[in-house]
N, CA, C and O atoms as CSV, one atom per row, in Angstrom:
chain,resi,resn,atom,element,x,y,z
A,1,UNK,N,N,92.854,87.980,96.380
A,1,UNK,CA,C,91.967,87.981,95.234
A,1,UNK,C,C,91.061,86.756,95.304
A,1,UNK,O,O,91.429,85.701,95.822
A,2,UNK,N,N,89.835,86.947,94.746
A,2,UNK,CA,C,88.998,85.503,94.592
A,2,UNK,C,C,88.370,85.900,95.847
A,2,UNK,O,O,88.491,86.830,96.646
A,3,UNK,N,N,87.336,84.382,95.670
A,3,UNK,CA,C,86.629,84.192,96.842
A,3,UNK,C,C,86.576,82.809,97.260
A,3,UNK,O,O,86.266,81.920,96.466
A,4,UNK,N,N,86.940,82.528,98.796
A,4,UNK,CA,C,86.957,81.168,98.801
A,4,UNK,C,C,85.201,80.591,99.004
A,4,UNK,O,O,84.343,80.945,99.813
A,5,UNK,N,N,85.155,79.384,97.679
A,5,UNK,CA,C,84.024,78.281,97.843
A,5,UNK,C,C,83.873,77.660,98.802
A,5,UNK,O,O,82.829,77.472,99.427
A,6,UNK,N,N,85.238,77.165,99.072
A,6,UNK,CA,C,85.144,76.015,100.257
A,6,UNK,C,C,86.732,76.499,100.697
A,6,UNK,O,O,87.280,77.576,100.460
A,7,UNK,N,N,87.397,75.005,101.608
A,7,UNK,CA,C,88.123,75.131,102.585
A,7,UNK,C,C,89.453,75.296,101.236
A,7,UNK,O,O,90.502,75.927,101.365
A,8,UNK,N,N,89.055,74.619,100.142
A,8,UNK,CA,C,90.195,74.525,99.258
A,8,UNK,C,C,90.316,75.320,97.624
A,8,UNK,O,O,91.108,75.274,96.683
A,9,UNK,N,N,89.215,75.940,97.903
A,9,UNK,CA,C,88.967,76.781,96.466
A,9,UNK,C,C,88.442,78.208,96.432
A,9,UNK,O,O,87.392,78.641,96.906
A,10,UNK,N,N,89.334,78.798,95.813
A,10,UNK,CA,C,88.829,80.204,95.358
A,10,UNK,C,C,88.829,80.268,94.125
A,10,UNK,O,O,89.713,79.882,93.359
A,11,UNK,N,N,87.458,80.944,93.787
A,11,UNK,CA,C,87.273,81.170,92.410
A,11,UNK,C,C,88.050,82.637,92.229
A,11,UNK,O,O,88.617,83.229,93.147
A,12,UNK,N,N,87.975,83.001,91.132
A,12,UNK,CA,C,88.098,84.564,90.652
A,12,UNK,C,C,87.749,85.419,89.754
A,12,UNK,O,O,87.891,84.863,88.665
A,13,UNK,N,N,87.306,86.648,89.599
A,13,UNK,CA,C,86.131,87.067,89.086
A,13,UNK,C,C,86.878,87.171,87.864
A,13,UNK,O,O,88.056,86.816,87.910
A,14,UNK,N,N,86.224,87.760,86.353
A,14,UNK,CA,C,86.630,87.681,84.850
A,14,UNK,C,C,87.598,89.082,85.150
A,14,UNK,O,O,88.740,89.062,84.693
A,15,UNK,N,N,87.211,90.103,85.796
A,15,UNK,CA,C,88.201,91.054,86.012
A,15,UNK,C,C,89.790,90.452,87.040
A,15,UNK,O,O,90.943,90.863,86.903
A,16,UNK,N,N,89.435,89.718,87.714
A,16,UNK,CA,C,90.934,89.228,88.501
A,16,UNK,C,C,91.662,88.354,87.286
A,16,UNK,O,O,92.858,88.338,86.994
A,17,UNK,N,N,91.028,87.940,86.932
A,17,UNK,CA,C,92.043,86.900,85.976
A,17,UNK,C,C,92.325,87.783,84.535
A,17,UNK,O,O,93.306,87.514,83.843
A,18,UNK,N,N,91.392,88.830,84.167
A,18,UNK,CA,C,92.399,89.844,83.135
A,18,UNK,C,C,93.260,90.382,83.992
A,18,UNK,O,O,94.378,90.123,83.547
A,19,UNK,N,N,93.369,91.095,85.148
A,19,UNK,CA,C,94.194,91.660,85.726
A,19,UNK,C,C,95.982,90.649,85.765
A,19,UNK,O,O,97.133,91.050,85.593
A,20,UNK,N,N,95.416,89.276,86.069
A,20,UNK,CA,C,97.090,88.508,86.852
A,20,UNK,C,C,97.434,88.478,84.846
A,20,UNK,O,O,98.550,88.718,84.387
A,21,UNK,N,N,96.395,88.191,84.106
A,21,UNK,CA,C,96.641,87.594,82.493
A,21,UNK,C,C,97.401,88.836,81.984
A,21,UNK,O,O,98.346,88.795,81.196
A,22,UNK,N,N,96.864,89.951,82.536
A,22,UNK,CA,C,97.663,91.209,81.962
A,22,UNK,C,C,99.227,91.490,82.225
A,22,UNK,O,O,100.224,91.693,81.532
A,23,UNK,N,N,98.904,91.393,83.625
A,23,UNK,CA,C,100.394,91.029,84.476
A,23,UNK,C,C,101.263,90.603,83.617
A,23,UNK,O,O,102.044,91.234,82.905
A,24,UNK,N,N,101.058,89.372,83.742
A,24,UNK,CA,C,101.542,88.052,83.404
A,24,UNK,C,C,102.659,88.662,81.751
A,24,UNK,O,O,103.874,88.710,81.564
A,25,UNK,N,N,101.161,89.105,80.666
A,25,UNK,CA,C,101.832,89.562,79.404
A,25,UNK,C,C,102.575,90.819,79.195
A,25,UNK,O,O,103.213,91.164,78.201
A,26,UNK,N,N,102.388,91.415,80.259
A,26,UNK,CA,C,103.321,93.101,80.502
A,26,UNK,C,C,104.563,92.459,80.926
A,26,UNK,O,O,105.527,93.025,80.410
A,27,UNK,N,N,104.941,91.316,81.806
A,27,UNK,CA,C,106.243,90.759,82.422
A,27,UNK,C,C,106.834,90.290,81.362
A,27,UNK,O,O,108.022,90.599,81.261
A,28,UNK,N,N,106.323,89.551,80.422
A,28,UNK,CA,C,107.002,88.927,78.798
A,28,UNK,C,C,107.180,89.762,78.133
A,28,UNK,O,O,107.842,89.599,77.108
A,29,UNK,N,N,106.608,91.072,78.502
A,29,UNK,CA,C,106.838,92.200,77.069
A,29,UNK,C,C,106.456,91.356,75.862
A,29,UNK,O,O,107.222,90.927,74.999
A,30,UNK,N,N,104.905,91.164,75.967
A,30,UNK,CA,C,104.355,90.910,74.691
A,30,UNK,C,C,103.571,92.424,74.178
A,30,UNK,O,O,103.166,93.476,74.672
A,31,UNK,N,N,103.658,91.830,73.034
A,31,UNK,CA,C,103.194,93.341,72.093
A,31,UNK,C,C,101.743,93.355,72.744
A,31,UNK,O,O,101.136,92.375,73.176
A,32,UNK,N,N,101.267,94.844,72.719
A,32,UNK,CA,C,99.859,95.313,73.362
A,32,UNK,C,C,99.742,95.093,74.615
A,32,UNK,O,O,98.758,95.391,75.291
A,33,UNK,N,N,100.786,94.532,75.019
A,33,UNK,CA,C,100.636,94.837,76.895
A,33,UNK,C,C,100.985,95.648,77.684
A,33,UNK,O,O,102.215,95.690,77.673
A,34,UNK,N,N,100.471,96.491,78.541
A,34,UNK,CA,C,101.352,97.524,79.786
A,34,UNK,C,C,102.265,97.008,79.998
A,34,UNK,O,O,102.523,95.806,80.060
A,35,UNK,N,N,103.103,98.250,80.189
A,35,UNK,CA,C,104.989,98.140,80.913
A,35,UNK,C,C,103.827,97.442,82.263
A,35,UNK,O,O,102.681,97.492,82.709
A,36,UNK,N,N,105.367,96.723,82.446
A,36,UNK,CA,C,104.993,95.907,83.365
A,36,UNK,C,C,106.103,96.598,84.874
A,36,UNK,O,O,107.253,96.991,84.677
A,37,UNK,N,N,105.721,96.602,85.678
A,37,UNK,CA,C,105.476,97.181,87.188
A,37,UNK,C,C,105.418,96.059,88.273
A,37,UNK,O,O,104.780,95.026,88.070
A,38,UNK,N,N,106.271,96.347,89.716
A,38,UNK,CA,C,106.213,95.797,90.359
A,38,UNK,C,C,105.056,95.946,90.947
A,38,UNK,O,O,104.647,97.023,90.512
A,39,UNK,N,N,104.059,95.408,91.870
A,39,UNK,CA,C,103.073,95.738,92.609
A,39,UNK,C,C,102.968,95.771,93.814
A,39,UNK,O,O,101.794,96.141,93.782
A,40,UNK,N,N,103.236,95.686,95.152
A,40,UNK,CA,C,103.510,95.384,96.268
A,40,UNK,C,C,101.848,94.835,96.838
A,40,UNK,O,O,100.717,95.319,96.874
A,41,UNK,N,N,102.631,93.326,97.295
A,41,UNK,CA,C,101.410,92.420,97.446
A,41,UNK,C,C,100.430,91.979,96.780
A,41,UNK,O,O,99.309,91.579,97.093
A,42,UNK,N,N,101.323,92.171,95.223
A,42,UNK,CA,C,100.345,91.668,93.940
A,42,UNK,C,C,101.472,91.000,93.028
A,42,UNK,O,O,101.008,90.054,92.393
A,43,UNK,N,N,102.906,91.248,92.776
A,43,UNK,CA,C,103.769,91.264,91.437
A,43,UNK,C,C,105.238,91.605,92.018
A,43,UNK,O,O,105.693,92.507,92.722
A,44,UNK,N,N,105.656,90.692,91.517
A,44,UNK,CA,C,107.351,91.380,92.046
A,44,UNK,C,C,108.194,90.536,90.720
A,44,UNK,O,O,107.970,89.326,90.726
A,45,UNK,N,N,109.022,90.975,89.724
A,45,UNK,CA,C,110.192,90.192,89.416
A,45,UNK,C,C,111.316,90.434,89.808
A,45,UNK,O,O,112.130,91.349,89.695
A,46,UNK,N,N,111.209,88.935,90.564
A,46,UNK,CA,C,112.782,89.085,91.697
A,46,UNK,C,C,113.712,88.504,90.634
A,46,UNK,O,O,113.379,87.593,89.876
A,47,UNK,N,N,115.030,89.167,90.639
A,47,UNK,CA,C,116.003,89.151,90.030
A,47,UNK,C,C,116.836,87.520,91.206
A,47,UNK,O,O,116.677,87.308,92.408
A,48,UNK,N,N,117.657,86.719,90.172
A,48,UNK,CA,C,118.568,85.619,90.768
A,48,UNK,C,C,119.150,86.320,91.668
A,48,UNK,O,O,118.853,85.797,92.742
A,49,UNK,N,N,119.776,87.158,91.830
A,49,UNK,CA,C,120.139,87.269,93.439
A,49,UNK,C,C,119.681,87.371,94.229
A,49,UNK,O,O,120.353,87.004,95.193
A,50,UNK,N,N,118.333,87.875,94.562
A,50,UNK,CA,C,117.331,87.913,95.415
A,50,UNK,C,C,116.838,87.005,96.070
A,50,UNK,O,O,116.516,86.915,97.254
A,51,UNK,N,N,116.754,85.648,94.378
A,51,UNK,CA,C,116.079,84.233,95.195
A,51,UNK,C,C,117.455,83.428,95.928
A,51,UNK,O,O,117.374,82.436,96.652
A,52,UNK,N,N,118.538,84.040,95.585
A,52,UNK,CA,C,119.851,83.197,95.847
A,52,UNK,C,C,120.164,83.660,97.454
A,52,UNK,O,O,120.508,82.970,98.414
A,53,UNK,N,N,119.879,85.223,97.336
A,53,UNK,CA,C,120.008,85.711,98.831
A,53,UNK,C,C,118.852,85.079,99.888
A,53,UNK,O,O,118.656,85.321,101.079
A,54,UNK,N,N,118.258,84.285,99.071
A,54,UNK,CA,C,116.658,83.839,100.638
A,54,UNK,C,C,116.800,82.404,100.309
A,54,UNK,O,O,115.933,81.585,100.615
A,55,UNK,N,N,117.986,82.071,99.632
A,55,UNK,CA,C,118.358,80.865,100.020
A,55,UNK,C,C,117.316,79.323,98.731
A,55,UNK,O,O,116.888,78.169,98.752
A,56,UNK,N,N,117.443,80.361,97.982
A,56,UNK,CA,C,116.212,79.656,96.675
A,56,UNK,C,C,115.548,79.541,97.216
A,56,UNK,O,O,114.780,79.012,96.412
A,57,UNK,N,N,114.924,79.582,98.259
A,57,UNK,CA,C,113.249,79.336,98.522
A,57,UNK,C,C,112.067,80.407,97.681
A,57,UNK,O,O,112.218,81.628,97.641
A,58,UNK,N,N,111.071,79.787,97.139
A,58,UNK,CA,C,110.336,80.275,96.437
A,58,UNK,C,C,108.843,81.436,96.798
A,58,UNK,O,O,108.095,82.040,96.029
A,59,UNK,N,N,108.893,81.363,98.159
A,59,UNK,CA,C,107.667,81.809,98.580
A,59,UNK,C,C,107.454,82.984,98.228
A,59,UNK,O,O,108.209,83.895,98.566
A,60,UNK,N,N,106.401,83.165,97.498
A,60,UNK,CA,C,106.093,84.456,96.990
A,60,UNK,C,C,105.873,85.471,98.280
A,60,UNK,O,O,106.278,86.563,97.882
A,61,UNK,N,N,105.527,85.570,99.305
A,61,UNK,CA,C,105.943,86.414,100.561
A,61,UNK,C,C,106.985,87.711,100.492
A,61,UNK,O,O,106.824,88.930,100.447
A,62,UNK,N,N,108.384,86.632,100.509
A,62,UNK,CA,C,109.576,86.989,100.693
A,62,UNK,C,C,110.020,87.745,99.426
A,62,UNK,O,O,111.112,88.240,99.147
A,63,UNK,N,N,109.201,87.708,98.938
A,63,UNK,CA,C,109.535,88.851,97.359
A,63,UNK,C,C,108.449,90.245,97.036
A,63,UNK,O,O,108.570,91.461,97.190
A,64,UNK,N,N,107.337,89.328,96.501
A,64,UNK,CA,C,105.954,90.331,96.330
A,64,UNK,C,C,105.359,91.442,98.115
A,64,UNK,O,O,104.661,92.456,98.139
A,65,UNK,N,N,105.843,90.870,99.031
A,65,UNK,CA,C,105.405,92.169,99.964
A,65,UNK,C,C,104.206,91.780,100.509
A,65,UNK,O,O,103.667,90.691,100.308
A,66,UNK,N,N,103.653,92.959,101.421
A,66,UNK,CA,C,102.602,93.324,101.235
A,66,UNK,C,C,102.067,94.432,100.931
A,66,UNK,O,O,102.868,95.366,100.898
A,67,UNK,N,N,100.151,94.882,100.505
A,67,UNK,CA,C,100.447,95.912,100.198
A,67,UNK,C,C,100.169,96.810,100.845
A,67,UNK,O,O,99.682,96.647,101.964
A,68,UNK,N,N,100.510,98.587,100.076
A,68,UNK,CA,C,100.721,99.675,100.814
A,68,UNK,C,C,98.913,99.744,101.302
A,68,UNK,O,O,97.912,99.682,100.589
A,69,UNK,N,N,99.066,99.908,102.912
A,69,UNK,CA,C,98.041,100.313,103.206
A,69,UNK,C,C,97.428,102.044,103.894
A,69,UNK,O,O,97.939,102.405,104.954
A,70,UNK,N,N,96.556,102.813,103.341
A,70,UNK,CA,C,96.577,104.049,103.687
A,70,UNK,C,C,96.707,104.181,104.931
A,70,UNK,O,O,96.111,103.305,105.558
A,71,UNK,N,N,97.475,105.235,105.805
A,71,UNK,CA,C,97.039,105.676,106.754
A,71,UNK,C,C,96.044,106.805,107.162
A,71,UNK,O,O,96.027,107.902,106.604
A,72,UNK,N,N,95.366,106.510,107.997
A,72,UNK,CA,C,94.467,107.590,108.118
A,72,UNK,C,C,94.324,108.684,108.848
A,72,UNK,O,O,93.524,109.619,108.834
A,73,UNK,N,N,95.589,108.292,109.728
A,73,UNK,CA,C,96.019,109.486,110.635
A,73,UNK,C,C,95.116,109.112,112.118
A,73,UNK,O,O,94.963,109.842,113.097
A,74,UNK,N,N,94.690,107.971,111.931
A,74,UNK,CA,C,93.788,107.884,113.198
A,74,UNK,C,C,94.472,107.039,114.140
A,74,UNK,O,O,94.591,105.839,113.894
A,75,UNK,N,N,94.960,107.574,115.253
A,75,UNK,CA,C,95.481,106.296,116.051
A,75,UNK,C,C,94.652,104.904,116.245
A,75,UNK,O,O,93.431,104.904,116.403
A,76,UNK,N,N,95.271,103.977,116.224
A,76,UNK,CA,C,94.560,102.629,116.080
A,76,UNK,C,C,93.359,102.924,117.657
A,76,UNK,O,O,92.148,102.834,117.458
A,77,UNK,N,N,93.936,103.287,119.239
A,77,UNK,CA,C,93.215,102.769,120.219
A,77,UNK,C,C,91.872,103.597,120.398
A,77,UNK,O,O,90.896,103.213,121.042
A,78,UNK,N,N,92.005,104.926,119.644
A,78,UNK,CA,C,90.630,106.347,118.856
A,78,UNK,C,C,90.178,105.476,117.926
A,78,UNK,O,O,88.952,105.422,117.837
A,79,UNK,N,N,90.800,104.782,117.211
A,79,UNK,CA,C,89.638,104.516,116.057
A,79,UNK,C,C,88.800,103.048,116.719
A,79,UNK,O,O,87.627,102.735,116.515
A,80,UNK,N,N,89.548,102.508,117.327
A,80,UNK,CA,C,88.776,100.800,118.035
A,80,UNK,C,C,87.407,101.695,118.861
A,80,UNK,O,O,86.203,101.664,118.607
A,81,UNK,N,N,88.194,102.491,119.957
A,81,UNK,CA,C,86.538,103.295,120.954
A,81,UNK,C,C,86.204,103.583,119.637
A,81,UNK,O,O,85.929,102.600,118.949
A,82,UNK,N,N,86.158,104.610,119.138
A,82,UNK,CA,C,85.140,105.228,117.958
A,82,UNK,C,C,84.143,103.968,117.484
A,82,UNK,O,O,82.914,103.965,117.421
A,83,UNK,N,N,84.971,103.036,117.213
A,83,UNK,CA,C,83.614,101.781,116.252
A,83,UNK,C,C,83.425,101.169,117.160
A,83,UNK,O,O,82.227,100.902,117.062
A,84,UNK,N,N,83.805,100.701,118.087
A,84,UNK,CA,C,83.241,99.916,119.128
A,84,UNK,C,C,81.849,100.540,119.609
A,84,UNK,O,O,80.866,99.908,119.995
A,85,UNK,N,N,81.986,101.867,119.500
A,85,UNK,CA,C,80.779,102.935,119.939
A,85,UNK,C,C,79.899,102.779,119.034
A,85,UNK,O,O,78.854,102.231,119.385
A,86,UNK,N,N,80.048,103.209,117.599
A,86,UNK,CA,C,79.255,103.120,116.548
A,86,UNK,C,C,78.829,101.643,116.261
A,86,UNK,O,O,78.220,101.663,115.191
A,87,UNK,N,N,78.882,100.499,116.707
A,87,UNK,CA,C,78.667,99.415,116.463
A,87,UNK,C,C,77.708,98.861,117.734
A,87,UNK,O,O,76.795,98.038,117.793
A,88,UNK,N,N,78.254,99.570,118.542
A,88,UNK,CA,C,77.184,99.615,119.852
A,88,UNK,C,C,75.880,100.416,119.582
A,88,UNK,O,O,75.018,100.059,120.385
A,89,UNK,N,N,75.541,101.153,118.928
A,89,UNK,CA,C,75.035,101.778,118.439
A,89,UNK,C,C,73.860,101.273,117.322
A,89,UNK,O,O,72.654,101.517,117.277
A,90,UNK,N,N,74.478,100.703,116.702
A,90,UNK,CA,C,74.062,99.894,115.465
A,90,UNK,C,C,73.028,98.854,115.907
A,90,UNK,O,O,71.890,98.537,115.564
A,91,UNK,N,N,74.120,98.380,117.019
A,91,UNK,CA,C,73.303,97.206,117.230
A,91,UNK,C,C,72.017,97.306,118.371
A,91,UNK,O,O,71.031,96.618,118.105
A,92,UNK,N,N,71.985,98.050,119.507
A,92,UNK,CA,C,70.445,98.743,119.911
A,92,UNK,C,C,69.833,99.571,118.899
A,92,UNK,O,O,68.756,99.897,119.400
A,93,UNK,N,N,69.947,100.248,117.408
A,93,UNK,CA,C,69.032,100.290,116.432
A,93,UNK,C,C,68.536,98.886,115.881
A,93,UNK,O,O,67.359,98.702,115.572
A,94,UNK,N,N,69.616,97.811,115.771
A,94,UNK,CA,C,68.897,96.927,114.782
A,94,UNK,C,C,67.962,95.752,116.441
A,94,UNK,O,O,67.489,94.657,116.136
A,95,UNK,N,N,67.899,96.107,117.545
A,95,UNK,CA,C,67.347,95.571,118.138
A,95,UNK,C,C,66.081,96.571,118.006
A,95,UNK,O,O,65.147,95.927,117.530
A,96,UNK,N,N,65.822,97.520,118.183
A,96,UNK,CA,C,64.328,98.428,117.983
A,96,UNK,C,C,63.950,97.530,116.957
A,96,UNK,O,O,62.972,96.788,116.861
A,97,UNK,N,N,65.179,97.797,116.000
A,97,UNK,CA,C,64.017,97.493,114.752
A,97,UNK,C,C,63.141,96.170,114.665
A,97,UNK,O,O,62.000,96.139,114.206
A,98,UNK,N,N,63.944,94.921,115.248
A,98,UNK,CA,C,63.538,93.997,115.291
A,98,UNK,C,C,62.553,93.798,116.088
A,98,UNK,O,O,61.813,92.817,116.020
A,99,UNK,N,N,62.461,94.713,116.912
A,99,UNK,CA,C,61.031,94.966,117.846
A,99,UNK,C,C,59.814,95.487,117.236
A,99,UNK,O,O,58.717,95.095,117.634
A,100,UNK,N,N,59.944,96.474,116.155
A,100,UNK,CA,C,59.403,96.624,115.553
A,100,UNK,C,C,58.649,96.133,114.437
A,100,UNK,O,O,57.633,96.669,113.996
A,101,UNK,N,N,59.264,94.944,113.938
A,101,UNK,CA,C,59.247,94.225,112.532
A,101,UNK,C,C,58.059,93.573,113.549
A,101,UNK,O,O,56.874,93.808,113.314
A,102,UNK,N,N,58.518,92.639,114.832
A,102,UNK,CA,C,57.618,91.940,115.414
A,102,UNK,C,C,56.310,91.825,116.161
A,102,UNK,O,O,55.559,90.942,116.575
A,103,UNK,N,N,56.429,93.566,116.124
A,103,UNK,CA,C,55.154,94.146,115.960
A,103,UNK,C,C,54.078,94.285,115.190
A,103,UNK,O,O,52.860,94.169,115.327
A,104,UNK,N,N,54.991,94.624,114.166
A,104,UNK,CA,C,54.044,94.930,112.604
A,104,UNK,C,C,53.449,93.405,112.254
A,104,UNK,O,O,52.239,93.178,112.268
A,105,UNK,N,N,54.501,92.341,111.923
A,105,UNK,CA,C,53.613,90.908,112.016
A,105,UNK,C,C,52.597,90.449,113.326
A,105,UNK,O,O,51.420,90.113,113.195
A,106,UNK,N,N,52.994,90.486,114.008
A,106,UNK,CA,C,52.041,90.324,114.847
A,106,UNK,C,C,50.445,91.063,114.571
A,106,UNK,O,O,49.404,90.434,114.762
A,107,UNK,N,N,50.474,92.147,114.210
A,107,UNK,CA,C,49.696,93.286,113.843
A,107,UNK,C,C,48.938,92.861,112.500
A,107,UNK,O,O,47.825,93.293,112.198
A,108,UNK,N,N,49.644,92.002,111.768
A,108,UNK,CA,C,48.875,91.507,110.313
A,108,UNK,C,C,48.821,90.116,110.422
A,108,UNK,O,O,48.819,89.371,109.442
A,109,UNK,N,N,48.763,89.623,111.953
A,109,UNK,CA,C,48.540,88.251,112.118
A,109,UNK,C,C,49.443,87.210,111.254
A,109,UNK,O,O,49.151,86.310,110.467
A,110,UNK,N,N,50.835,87.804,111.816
A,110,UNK,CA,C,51.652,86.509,111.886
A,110,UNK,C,C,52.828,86.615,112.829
A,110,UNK,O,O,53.980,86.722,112.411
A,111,UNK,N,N,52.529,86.584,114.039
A,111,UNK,CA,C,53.323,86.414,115.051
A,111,UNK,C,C,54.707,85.727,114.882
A,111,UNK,O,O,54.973,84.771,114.154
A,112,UNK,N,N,55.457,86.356,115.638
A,112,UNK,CA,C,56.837,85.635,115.472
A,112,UNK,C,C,56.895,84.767,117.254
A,112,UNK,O,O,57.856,84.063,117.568
């Protein structure tokens, strides 16, 4: 979540911080909040045996997950050729084009 500014800061948008704030008040069971839900790679309440079984260490890792990611049914080494192709692709269009752009200035007298 967020976006990092620099090497040491991420901000986060007014929707990420209702989202963890919502979290947060669905886990207290405060009145007007969603049942609260584990999330995988967002939310986990690990129960004391859990943190006792990993030895109290706290790292949210070893609890929250990561999350579920779709599969697409595409084998990974079909889908790398496939974009490697389409990106090859991409990129002798965006070279025309740039041939082109440097045409057109040139053409209204401003050379690149």
């Amino acid at each position: 979540m967020g976006v990092l500014v620099d090497r040491t800061h991420r901000e986060l948008t007014e929707e990420e911080i209702d989202r963890i704030a919502g979290t947060y008040h669905a886990w207290r069971g405060d009145a007007g909040a969603h049942e609260y839900e584990d999330i995988p790679g967002f939310c986990k309440s690990a129960t004391i045996d859990e943190v006792t079984k990993h030895g109290y260490v706290l790292t949210p890792g070893r609890y929250v997950g990561a999350e579920d990611i779709e599969d697409d049914g595409e084998p990974f080494p079909d889908k790398m050729a496939r974009l490697t192709k389409q990106l090859s692709e991409q990129m002798e269009e965006g070279a025309r084009l740039d041939e082109e752009i440097r045409k057109n200035l040139t053409g209204v007298g401003f050379p690149l």
